[in-house]
C-alpha positions in Angstrom: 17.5 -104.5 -30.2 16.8 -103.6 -26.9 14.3 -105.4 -24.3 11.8 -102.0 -25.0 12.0 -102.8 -29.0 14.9 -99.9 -29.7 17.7 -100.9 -32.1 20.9 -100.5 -30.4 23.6 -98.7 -32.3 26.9 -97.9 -31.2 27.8 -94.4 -29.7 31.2 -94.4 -31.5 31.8 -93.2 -34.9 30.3 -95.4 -37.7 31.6 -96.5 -41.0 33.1 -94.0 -43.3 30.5 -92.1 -45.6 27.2 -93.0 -46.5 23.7 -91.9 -45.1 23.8 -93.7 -42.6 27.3 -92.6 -41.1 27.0 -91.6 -37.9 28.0 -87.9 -35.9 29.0 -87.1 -32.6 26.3 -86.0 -30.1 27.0 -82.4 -30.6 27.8 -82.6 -34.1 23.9 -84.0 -34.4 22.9 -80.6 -32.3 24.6 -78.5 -34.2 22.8 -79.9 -37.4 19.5 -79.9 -35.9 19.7 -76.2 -34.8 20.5 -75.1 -38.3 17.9 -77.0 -40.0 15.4 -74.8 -37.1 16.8 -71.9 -38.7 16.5 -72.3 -41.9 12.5 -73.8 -42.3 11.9 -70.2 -39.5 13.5 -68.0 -42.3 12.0 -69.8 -45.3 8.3 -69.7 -44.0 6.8 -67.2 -46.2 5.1 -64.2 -44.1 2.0 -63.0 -43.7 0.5 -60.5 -42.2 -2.0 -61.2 -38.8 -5.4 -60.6 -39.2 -7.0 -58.3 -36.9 -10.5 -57.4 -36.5 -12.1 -54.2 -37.4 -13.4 -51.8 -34.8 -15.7 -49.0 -35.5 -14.3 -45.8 -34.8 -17.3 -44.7 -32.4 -16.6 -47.7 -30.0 -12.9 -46.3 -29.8 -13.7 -43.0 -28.8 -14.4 -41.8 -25.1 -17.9 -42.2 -24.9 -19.1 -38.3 -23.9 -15.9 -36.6 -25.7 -18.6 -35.0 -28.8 -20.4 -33.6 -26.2 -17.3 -32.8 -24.0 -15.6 -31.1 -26.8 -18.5 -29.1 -28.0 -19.4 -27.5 -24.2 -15.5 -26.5 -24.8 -16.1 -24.5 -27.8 -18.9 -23.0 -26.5 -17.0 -22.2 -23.2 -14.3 -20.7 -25.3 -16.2 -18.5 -27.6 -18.4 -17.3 -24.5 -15.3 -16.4 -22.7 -13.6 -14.3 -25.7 -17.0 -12.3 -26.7 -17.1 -12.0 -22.5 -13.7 -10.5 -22.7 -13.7 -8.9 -25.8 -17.2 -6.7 -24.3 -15.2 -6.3 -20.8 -18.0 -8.2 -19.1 -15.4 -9.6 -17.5 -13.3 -7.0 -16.4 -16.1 -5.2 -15.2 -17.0 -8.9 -12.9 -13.5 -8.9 -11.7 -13.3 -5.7 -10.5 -15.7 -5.9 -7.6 -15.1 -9.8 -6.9 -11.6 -10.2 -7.5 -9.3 -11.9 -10.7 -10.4 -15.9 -10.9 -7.2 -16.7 -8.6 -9.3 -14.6 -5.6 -12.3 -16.4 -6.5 -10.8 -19.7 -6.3 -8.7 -18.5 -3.3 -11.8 -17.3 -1.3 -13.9 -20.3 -2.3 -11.5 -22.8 -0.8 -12.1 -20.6 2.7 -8.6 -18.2 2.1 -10.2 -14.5 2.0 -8.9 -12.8 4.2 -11.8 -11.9 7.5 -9.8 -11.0 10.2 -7.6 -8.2 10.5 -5.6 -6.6 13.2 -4.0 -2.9 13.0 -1.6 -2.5 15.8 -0.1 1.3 16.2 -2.5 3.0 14.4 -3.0 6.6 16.1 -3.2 9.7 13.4 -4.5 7.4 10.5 -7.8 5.9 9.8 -8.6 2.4 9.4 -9.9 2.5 6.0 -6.4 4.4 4.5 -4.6 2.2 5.9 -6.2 -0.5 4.3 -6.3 0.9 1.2 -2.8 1.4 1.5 -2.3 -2.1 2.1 -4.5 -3.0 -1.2 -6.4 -4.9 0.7 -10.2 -5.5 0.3 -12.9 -7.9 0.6 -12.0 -9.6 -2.9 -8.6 -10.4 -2.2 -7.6 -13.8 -1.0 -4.7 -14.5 1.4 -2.5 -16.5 -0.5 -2.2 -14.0 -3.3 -1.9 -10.7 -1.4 1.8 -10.2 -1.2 3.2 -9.2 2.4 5.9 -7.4 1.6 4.2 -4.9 -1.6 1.9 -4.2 1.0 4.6 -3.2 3.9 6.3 -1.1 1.2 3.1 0.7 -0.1 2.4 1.4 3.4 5.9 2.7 4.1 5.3 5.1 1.2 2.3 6.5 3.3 4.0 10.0 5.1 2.6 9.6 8.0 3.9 5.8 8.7 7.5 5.3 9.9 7.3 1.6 9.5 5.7 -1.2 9.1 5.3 -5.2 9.2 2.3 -7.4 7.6 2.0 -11.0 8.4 -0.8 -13.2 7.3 -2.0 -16.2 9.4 -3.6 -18.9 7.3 -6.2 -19.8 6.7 -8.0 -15.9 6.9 -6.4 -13.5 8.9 -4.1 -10.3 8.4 -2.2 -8.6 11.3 -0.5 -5.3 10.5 1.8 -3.3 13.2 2.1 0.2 12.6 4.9 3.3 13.7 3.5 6.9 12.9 5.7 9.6 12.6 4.5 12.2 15.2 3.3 15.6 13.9 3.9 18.3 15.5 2.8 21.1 13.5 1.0 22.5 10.7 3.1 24.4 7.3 1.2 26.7 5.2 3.2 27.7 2.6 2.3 28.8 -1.2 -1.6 28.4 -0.6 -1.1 24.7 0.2 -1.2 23.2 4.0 1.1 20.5 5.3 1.7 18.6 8.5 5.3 18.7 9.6 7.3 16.7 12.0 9.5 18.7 14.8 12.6 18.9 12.8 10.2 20.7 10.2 10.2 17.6 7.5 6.9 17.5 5.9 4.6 14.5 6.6 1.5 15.0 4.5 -0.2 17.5 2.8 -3.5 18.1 5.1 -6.9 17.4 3.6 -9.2 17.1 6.6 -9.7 18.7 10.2 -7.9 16.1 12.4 -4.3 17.9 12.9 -6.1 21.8 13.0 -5.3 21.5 16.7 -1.5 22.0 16.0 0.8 24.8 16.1 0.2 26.4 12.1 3.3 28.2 11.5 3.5 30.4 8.1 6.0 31.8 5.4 8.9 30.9 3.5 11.0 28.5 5.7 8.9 28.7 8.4 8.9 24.9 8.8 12.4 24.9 9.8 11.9 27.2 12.4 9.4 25.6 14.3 11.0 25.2 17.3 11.5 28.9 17.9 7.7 29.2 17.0 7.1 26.9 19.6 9.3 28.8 22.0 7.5 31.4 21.8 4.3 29.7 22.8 5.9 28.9 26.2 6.7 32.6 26.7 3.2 33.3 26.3 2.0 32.3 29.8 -1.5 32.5 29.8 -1.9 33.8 26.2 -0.7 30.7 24.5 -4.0 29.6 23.5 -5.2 32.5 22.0 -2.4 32.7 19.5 -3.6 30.7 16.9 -0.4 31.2 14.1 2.8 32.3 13.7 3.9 34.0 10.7 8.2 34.5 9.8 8.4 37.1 8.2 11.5 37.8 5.8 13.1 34.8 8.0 13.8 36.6 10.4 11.1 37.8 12.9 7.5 36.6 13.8 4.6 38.3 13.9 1.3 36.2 15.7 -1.8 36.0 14.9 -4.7 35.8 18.0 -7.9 34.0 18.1 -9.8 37.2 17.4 -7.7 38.3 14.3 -5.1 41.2 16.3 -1.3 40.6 15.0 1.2 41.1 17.6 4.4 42.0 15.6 7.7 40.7 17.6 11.3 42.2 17.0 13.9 40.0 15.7 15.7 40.2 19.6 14.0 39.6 22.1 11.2 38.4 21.3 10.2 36.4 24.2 10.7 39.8 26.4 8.3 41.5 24.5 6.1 38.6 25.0 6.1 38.7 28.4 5.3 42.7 28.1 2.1 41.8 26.3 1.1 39.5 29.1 1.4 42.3 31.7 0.0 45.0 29.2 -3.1 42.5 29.0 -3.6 41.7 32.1 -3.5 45.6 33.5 -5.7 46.7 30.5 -7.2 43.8 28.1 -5.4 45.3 25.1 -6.6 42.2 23.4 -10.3 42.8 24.1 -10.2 46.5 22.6 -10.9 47.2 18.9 -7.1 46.8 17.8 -5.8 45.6 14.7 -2.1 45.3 15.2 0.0 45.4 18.3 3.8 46.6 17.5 6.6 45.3 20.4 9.2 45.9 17.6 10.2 48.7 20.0 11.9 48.2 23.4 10.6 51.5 25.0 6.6 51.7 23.3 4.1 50.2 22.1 2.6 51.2 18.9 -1.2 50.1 18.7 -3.1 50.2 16.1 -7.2 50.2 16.0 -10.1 49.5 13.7 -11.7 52.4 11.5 -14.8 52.1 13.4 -12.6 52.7 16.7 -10.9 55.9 14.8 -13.9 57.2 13.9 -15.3 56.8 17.2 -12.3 58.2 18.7 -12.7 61.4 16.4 -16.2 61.7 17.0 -15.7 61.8 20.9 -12.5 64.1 20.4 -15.0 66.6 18.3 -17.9 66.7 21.3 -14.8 67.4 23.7 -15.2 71.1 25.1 -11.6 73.4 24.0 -9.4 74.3 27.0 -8.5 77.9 27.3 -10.0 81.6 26.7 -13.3 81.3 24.9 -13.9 82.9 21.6 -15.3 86.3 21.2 -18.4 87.1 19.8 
């Protein structure tokens, strides 16, 4: 034994056999381990205990009342849609993505319209689609540069929105230069005679009106023949091609002035002289003819014939009077 009351036994191999015989170090370890392993594996098992928790105390506290407000949410939203309550709400205020939009300070409440000339503001908003229930961020820039483009009367067109509320659209107009009346129907054309719009208000009537098959395409004779008029120009108020060939013009106080097919702006200019030696447009005329080089063939009201033939009946005979 030791000083500290341990036996001492030797490290080397002891005798042969018997309990007692003695292992190497890591022969000892090797025995100890599986002993470990077998009392862990032969320990019956059973189960752990746990303790019971009601089912209300695992639940969110407020989900009954949470889920219930749902239901009635849900069923108050189909009988809403179902009786088009809710189309008829959207329609004046927008779908819920404009509500939301406008709520977080996105409607649109600014707006610029650069270029705008023949159209109105208010068409070319509506144009756009755009109205006081849109919000920005879901009002597309580019479907509402096309739908404007599809307007006649715009040659272009750009839309760019500046967060958080404003809207700038630049406009090009074509430029009208005349007005088509052709089968009933009145249209604004450009100068090459392609038609613009059809006309539903006052604001072009100050135009050149041509009429009659065609007569768009030859606007720019019409229009030379305004310039020939001198001082009668604005008391021709239409121009009407007949069988595409010749005009015949229409003045402020109803006369037609029928021009040949040549030379017409000669026989213009012989109505400005005959007009200003005699006011032929002031008599009681119908129609004025220039078709000839040589005359011209008037042509007066029934109440100016009548006259005539009333005056020509009072007029004393010439010559030997009659016997009696």
């Amino acid at each position: 034994m030791d000083g500290g009351g341990r036996l001492l036994r030797s490290l080397t191999a002891g005798p042969a056999g018997g309990d007692g015989a003695w292992r190497k170090p890591f022969t000892t370890l090797n025995l100890s381990v599986s002993e470990a392993c077998l009392r862990l594996f032969s320990t019956p098992w059973r189960p752990r205990r746990s303790v019971a928790v009601p089912l209300g105390r695992r639940l969110p506290r407020f989900l009954g009342t949470g889920l219930a407000l749902g239901f009635l949410t849900l069923v108050t939203g189909v009988g809403l849609s179902v009786g088009g309550h809710l189309e008829a709400y959207y329609g004046p205020h927008g779908g819920p993505h404009h509500l939301i939009g406008r709520a977080f300070g996105f409607g649109v409440e600014r707006i610029t319209i650069a270029g705008i000339d023949k159209l109105r503001v208010s068409e070319v908003l509506e144009a756009a689609g755009v109205a006081p229930e849109v919000a920005l961020p879901f009002l597309s820039a580019a479907d509402a540069r096309q739908r404007l483009e599809a307007v006649p009367l715009v040659k272009s067109a750009s839309v760019r929105k500046l967060y958080p509320d404003e809207l700038i659209i630049t406009l090009t107009e074509r430029e009208p230069h005349a007005l088509w009346q052709h089968d009933g129907e009145l249209y604004v054309i450009a100068a090459d005679g392609t038609v613009i719009d059809q006309v539903e208000d006052g604001r072009f009537a100050h135009l050149p009106h041509v009429v009659g098959e065609e007569a768009n395409r030859a606007v720019k004779d019409y229009l030379a023949l305004l310039d020939a008029a001198g001082p009668l120009k604005n008391r021709i108020r239409a121009g009407s091609l007949v069988a595409g060939r010749r005009w015949t013009l229409k003045t402020d106080n109803g006369i037609d002035v029928r021009l040949p097919e040549l030379g017409a702006r000669a026989a213009l200019q012989r109505l400005v002289k005959l007009h200003a030696e005699h006011e032929i447009l002031e008599k009681d005329v119908i129609a004025i003819d220039l078709r000839m080089p040589d005359r011209v063939v008037v042509r007066i009201t029934e109440e100016a014939m009548a006259a005539r033939l009333e005056a020509l009946k009072k007029k004393p005979l010439r010559g030997k009077g009659v016997e009696t």
